[in-house]
C-alpha positions in Angstrom: -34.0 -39.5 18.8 -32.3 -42.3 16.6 -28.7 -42.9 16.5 -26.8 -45.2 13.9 -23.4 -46.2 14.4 -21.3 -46.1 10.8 -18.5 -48.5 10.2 -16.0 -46.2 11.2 -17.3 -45.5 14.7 -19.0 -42.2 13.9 -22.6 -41.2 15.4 -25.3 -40.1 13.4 -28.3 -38.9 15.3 -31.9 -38.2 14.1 -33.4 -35.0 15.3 -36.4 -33.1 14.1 -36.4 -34.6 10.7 -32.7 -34.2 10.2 -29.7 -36.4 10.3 -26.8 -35.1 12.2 -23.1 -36.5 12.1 -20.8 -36.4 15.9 -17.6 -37.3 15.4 -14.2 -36.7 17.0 -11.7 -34.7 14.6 -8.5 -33.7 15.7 -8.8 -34.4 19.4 -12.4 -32.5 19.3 -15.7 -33.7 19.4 -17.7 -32.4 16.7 -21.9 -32.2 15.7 -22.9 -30.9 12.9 -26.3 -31.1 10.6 -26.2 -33.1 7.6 -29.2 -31.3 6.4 -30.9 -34.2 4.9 -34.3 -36.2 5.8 -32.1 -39.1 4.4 -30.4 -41.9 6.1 -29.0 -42.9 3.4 -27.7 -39.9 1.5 -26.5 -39.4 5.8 -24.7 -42.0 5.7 -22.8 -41.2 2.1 -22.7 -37.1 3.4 -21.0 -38.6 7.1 -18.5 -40.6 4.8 -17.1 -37.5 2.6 -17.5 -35.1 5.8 -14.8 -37.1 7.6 -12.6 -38.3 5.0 -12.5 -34.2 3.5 -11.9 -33.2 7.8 -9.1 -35.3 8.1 -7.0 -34.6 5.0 -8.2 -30.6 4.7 -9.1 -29.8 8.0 -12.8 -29.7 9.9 -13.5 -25.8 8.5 -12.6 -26.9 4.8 -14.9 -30.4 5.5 -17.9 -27.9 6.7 -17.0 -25.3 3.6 -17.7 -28.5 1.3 -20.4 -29.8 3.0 -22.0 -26.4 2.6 -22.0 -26.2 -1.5 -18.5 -24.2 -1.4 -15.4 -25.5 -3.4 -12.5 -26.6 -0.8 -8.5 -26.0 -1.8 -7.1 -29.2 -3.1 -3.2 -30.0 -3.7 -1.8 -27.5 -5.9 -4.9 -25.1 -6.3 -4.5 -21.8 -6.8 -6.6 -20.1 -4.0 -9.4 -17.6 -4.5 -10.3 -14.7 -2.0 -12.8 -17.2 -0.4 -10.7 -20.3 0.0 -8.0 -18.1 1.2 -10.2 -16.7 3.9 -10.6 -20.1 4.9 -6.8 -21.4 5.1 -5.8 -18.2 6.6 -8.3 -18.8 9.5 -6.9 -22.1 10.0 -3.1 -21.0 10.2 -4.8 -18.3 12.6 -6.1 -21.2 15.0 -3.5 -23.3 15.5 -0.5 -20.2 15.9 1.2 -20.1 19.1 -0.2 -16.6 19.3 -2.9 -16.1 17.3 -4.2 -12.8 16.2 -7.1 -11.0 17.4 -10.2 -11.4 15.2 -10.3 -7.8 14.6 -6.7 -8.2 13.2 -7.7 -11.4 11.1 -10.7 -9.7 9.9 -8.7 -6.0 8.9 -5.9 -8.3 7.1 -8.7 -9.9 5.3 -10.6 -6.5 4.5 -7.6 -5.2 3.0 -6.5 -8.4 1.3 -10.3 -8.4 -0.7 -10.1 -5.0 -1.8 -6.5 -5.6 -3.5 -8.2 -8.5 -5.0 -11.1 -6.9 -6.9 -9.9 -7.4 -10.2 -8.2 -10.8 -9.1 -9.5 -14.0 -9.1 -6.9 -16.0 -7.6 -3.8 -15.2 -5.5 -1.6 -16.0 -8.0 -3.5 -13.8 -10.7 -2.7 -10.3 -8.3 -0.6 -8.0 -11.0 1.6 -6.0 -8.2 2.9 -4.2 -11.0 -0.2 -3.2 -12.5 -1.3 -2.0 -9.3 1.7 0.0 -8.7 1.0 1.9 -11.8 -2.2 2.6 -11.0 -1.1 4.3 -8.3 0.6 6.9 -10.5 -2.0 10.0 -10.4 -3.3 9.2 -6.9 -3.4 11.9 -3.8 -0.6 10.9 -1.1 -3.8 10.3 1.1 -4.3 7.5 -1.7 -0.9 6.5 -1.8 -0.4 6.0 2.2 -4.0 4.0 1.8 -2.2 1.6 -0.4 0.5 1.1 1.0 -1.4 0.7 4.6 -3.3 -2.3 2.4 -0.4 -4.2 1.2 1.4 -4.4 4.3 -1.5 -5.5 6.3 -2.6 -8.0 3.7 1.1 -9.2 3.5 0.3 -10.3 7.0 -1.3 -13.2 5.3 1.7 -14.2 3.5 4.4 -14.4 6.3 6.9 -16.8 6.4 5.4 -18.7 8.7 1.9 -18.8 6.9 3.6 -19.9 3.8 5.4 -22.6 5.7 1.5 -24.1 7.0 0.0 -23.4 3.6 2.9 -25.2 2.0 2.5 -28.5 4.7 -1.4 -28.3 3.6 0.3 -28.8 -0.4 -1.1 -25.3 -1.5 2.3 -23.8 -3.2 1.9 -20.2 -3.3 4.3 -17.5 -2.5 3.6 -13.6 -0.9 2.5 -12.1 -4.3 3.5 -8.9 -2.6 7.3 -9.7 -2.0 8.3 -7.9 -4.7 6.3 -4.7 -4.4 8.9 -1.4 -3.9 6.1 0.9 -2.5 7.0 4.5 -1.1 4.8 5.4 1.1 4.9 9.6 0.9 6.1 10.9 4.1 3.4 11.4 7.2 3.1 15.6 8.0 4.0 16.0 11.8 0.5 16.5 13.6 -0.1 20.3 14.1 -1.9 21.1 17.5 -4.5 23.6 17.7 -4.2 26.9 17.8 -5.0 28.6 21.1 -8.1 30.8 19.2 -9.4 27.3 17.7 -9.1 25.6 21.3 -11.2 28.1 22.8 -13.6 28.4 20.3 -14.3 24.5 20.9 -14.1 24.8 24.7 -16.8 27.5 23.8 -19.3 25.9 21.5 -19.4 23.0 23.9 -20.8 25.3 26.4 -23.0 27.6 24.4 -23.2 26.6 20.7 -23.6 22.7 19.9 -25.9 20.4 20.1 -25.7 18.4 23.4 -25.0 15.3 21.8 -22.2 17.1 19.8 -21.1 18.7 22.4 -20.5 15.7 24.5 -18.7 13.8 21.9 -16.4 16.5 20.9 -15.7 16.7 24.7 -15.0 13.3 25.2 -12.7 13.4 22.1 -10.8 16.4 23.4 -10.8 15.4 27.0 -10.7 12.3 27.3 -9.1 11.4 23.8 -11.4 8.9 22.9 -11.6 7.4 19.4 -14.7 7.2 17.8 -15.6 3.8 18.3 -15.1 4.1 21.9 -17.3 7.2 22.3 -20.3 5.1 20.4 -19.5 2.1 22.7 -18.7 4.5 26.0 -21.1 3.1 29.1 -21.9 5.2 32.2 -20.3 2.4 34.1 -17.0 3.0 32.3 -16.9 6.7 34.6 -15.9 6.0 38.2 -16.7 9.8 40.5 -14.5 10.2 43.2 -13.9 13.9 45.1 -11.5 15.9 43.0 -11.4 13.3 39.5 -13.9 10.6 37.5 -12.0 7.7 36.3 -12.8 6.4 33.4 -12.4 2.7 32.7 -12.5 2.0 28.8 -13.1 -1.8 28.7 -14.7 -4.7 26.8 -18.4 -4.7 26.3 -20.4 -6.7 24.5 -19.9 -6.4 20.8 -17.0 -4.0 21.3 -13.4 -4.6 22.0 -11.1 -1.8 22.2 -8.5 -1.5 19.1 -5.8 -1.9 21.4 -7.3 -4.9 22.9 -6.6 -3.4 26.6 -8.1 -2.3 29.2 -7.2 1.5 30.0 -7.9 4.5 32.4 -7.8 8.0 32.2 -8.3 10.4 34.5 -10.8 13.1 34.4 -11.4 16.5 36.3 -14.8 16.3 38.2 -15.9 19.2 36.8 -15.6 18.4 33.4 -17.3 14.9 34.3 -20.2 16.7 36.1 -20.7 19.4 32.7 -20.3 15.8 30.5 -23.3 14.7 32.8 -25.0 17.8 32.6 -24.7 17.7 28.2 -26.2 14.0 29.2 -29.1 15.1 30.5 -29.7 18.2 28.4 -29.4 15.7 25.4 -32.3 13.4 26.3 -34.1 16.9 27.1 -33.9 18.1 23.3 -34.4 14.3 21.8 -37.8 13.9 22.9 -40.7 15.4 24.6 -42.2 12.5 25.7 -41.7 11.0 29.2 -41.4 7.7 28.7 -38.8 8.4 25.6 -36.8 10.4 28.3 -36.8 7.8 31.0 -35.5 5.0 28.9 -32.9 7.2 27.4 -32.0 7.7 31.0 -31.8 3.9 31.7 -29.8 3.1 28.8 -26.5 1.8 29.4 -24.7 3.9 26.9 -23.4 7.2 27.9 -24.1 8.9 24.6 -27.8 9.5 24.3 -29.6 8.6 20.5 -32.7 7.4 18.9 -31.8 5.0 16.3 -33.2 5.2 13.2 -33.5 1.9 11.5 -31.3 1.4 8.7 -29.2 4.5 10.2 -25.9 2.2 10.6 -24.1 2.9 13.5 -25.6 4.7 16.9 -23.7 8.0 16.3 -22.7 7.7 12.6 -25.2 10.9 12.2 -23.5 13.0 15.1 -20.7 12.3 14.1 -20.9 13.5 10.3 -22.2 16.4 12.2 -19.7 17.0 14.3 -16.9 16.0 11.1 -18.6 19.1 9.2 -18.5 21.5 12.3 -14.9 21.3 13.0 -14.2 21.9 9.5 -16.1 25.1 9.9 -13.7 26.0 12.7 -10.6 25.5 10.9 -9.6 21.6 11.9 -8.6 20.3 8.5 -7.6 17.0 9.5 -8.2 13.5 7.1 -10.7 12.6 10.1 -11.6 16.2 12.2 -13.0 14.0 15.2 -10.1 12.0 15.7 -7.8 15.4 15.5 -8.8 16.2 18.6 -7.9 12.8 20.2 -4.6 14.0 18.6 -5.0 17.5 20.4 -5.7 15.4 23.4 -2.4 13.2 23.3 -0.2 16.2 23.0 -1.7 18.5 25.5 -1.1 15.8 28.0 2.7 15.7 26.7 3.0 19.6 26.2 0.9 20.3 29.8 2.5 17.7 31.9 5.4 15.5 30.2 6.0 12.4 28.3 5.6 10.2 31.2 2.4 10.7 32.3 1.9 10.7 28.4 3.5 7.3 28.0 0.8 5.5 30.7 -1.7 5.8 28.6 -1.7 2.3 26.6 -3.4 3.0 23.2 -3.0 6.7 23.1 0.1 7.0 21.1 0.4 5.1 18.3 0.3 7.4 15.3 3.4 8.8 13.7 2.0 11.5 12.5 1.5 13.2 16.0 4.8 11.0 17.7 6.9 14.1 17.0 4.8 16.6 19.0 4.6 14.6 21.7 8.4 13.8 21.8 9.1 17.5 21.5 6.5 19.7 23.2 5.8 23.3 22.4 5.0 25.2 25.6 4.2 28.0 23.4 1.0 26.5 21.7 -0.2 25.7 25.3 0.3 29.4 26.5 3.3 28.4 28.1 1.8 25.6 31.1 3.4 23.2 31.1 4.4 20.8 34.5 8.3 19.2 34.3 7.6 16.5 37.1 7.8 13.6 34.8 8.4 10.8 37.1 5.5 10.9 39.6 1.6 11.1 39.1 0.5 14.6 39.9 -1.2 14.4 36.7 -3.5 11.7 37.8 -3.9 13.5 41.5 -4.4 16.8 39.6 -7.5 15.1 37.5 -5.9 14.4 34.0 -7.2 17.5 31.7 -9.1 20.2 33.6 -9.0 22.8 30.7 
């Protein structure tokens, strides 16, 4: 390997034909291909690289070295370059969001640009108006958008984006949006709750099966159930815990880990649906026994190009529940919903409240603050302070 020392004390290093630059930035040390043959054009690429990293910052420096246009003093920012700045604002917060949060903010900040090529070129008014003739689903859609791309625009991101000379002000600020008001969650009747209960045993699927009763049991949102391990159950005598965690490639929305407790029974029929699933997905031995290995607690054969493990089941499972009266936005995560306030309803709001994650959704808050005993046949335990719902097995029926 050759290295060459440049005038201002930077390294470059040759390495398999290429030229690479290592170089200390902001307390960091740095190595990064030049992606040239050339020592010379190295040399010149070395020069710009650090003189761009310390006046715009080491991800701007690599964004230019890379083709892409870098923001300058008093640019106006496009989608791209203001991916870029808001990443570096992200970095050095006190508290900086979670990459899923950076990355929803983002999401929701491209698709309010589509017809924008710079932040100062949104039209919040036209925007509004096209609003005009949408569905209240639409509407709260919106409005969900703009707040979470005006996340980007807090006073304290304008403050870093100003220091870094880029002037530009929350082009949302001015927006008066009324979000239409959220319809209190409506449990389940007691004929559609049984009807489930029964068509896990009798009717569905086994892979349906299982994921409706993880939903309604365990209140599991979707992405959990796809991501669910076998670990994640602990058996004990009268209960499974289960231990929803980090895996790799998953991280739970709420970012904690949490536990719920299950009745053994309905651990030992989600077992049974297990094994009766790898049963109906293949004939073949081998197929079986590495379905039986895998990790994940949902059973599939992944079709390339089918997107996510369970997207199919789960468009099955979405069209089912319609069929038996669940006419929720998203059927599937109803029944988390039905989950959340059977707890409240069956055993109180405390034994609701230590479940982290469960309850965040407005439009079921209300059923949960004010239980209807009635919907529930009338069970329903008042010992709110202790943990006889985790002793008892969390949801049994």
């Amino acid at each position: 390997m050759k290295r060459v020392v440049t005038k201002n004390g930077s390294g470059l290093s040759e390495a398999r034909g290429k030229w690479y630059l290592r170089k200390s930035i902001n307390g960091k040390q740095r190595e990064i291909s030049l992606e040239t043959s050339s020592k010379s054009i190295a040399k010149t690429k070395a020069a710009r690289f650090i003189a761009t990293a310390l006046e715009n910052g080491y991800e701007a420096a690599v964004q230019e070295l890379r083709g892409k246009a870098i923001l300058k003093k008093g640019d106006d920012p496009t989608f791209e370059q203001m991916e870029i700045l808001y990443r570096e604002f992200c970095k050095q917060s006190a508290s900086p969001p979670r990459e899923i949060t950076i990355s929803h903010n983002l999401g929701c900040l491209r698709r309010l640009m589509k017809h924008a090529k710079t932040v100062c070129s949104i039209q919040p008014p036209t925007m509004v108006a096209e609003m005009g003739g949408a569905t209240p689903s639409e509407k709260r859609s919106f409005a969900s958008q703009v707040g979470c791309a005006s996340n980007i625009f807090k006073k304290s991101a304008i403050r870093y984006y100003h220091s870094r000379g880029i002037k530009i002000m929350n082009p949302f600020s001015d927006m008066e949006i009324k979000r239409p008001k959220l319809e209190a969650y409506t449990p389940l009747t007691n004929g559609q709750r049984t009807r489930i209960w029964k068509a896990i045993d009798e009717e569905l699927p086994a892979v349906d099966a299982m994921i409706v009763l993880l939903a309604l049991a365990t209140g599991l949102r979707r992405s959990e159930i796809e991501a669910a391990r076998v670990k994640w159950f602990s058996p004990q005598d009268t209960l499974a815990v289960l231990s929803v965690q980090e895996e790799e490639g998953f991280v739970p929305k709420s970012g904690e880990k949490r536990t719920i407790p299950l009745a053994i029974g309905r651990y030992k029929k989600l077992m049974q649906l297990r094994e009766k699933a790898i049963e109906q997905l293949s004939s073949k031995e081998e197929t079986r026994e590495s379905l039986r290995s895998s990790e994940f607690l949902v059973p599939v054969i992944q079709r390339k190009g089918s997107g996510g493990r369970l997207w199919g089941r789960f468009a099955s499972v979405t069209l089912w529940l319609r069929s038996q009266g669940v006419n929720d936005q998203k059927p599937i995560h109803a029944l988390r919903k039905e989950f959340g306030s059977l707890v409240a309803t069956k055993h109180g709001i405390f034994p609701a409240s230590r479940l982290p994650g469960a309850f965040r959704h407005q439009s079921y808050r209300g059923s949960l603050c004010q239980p209807s005993a009635d919907a529930y046949g009338g069970h329903r335990s008042h010992d709110r302070r202790s943990n006889r719902w985790e002793r008892r097995g969390g949801m049994s029926h």
